[in-house]
C-alpha positions as CSV (number, residue, x, y, z in Angstrom):
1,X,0.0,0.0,0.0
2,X,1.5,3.4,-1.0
3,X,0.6,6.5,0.6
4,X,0.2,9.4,-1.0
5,X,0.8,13.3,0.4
6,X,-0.6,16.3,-1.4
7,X,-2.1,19.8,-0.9
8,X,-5.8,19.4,-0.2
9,X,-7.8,20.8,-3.5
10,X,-11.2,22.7,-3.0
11,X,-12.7,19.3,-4.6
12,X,-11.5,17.7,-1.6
13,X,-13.2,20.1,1.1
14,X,-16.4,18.1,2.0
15,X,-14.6,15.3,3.0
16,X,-12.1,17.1,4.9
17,X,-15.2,18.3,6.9
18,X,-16.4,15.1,7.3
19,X,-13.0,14.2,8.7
20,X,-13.3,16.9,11.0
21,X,-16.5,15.5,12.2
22,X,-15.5,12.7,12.9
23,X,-12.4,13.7,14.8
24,X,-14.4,15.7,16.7
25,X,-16.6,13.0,17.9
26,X,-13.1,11.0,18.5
27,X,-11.7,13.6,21.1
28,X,-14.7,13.9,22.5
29,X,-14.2,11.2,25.1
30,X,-11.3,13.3,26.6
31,X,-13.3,16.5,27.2
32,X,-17.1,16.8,28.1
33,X,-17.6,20.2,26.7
34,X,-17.4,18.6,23.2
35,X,-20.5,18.4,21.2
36,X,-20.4,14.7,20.0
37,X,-23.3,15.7,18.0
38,X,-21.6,18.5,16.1
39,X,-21.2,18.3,12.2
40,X,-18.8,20.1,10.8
41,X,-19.7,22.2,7.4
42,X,-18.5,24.8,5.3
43,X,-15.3,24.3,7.2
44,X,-11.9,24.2,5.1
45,X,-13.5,25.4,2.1
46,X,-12.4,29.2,1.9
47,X,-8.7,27.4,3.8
48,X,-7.6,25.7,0.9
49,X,-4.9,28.0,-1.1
50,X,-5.0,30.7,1.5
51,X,-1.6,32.6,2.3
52,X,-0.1,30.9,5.7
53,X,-2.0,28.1,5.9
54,X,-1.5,24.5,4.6
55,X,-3.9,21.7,4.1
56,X,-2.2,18.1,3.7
57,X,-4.2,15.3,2.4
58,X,-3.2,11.5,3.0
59,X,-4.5,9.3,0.1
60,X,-4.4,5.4,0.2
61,X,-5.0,3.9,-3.4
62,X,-6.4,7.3,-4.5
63,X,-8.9,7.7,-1.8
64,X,-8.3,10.3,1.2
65,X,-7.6,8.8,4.9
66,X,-6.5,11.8,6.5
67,X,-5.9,15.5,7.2
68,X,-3.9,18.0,8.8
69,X,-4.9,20.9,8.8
70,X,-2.2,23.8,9.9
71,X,-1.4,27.5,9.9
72,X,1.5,30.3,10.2
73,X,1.5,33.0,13.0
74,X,3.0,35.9,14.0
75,X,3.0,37.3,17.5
76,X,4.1,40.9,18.5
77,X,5.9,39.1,21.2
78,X,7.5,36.6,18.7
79,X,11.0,37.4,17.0
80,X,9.6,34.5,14.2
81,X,6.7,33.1,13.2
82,X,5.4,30.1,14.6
83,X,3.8,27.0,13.1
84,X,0.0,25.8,14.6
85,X,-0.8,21.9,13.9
86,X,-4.4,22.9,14.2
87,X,-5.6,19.5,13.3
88,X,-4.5,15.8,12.3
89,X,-6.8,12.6,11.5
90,X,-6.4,9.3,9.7
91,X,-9.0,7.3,8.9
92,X,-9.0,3.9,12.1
93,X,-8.2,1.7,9.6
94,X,-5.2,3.3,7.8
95,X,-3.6,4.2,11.4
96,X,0.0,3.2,12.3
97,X,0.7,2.9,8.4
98,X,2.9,6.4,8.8
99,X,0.2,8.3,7.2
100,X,0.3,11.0,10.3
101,X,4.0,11.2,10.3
102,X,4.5,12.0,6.7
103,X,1.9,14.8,7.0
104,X,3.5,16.0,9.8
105,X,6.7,15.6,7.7
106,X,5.2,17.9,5.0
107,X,4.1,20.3,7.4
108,X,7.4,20.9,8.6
109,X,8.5,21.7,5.2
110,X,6.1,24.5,5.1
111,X,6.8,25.9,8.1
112,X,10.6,25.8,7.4
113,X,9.5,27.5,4.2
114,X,7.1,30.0,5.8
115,X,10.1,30.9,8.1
116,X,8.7,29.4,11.2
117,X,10.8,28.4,14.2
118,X,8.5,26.4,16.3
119,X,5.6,24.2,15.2
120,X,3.2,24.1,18.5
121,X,-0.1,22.0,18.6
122,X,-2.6,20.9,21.6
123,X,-3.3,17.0,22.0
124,X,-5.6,15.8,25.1
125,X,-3.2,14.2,27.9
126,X,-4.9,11.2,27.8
127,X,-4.7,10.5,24.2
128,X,-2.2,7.7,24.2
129,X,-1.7,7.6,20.7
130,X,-1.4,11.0,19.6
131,X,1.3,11.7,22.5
132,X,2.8,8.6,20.7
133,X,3.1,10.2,17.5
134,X,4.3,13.2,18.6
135,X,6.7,12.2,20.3
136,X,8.3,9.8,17.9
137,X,8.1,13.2,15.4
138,X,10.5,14.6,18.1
139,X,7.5,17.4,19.6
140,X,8.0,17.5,23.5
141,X,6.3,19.3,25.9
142,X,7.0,23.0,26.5
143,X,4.2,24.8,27.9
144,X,1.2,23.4,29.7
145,X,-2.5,24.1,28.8
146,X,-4.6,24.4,31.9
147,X,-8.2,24.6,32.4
148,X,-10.6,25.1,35.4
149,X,-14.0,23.3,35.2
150,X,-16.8,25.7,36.3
């Protein structure tokens, strides 16, 4: 099985909404405030193509299996940009094929490109396999994200 990495097309926008959906649903076992009902719609469209951002598709004989979804910023407190991994997802059964990690590969070419110093991204603490990825792709942790539960 060969994968295949390109830029996302605006063909390929409904599916990378239904992606979204269903990652949504996915992380919504980690945080109650979720909507495991939400669909999402009209999302990447208007993304694709857009200065500083970057939409990666993964395709598995010629059919999509993943995402990521990422973007360039830059702070007033920054010196350089820095890269957000805003979203990643593989489709369950094409996981742990490298799929995720040549995405993430891509991504890092853009950002190098873009003239990013840091790529930063959120993952749940409790998603094992996510914190596995990432930290095979060399991330570690350097800031913490905290929350209080009203």
């Amino acid at each position: 099985m060969k994968i295949k990495i390109r830029d996302a097309k605006t063909t390929d926008a409904a599916i990378l909404d239904n992606m979204l959906t269903k990652l949504v649903h996915y992380e919504a076992k980690w945080d109650s405030n979720i909507n495991s009902q939400y669909i999402a719609e009209n999302n990447y469209g208007n993304m694709i193509d857009q200065p500083g951002c970057k939409l990666i598709v993964a395709e598995v004989n010629d059919e999509i299996v993943g995402y990521l979804c990422g973007f360039i910023v830059q702070m007033p407190t920054q010196k350089k940009p820095t890269a957000i991994l805003d979203a990643i997802y593989v489709d369950e059964h094409c996981r742990n094929m490298g799929c995720a990690s040549a995405m993430i590969n891509e991504f890092k070419l853009f950002a190098l490109n873009e003239g990013a110093v840091t790529i930063e991204l959120k993952v749940f603490s409790n998603n094992e396999p996510a914190n596995k990825l990432y930290s095979k792709m060399m991330f570690e942790e350097n800031k913490k994200y905290l929350r209080f539960v009203l």
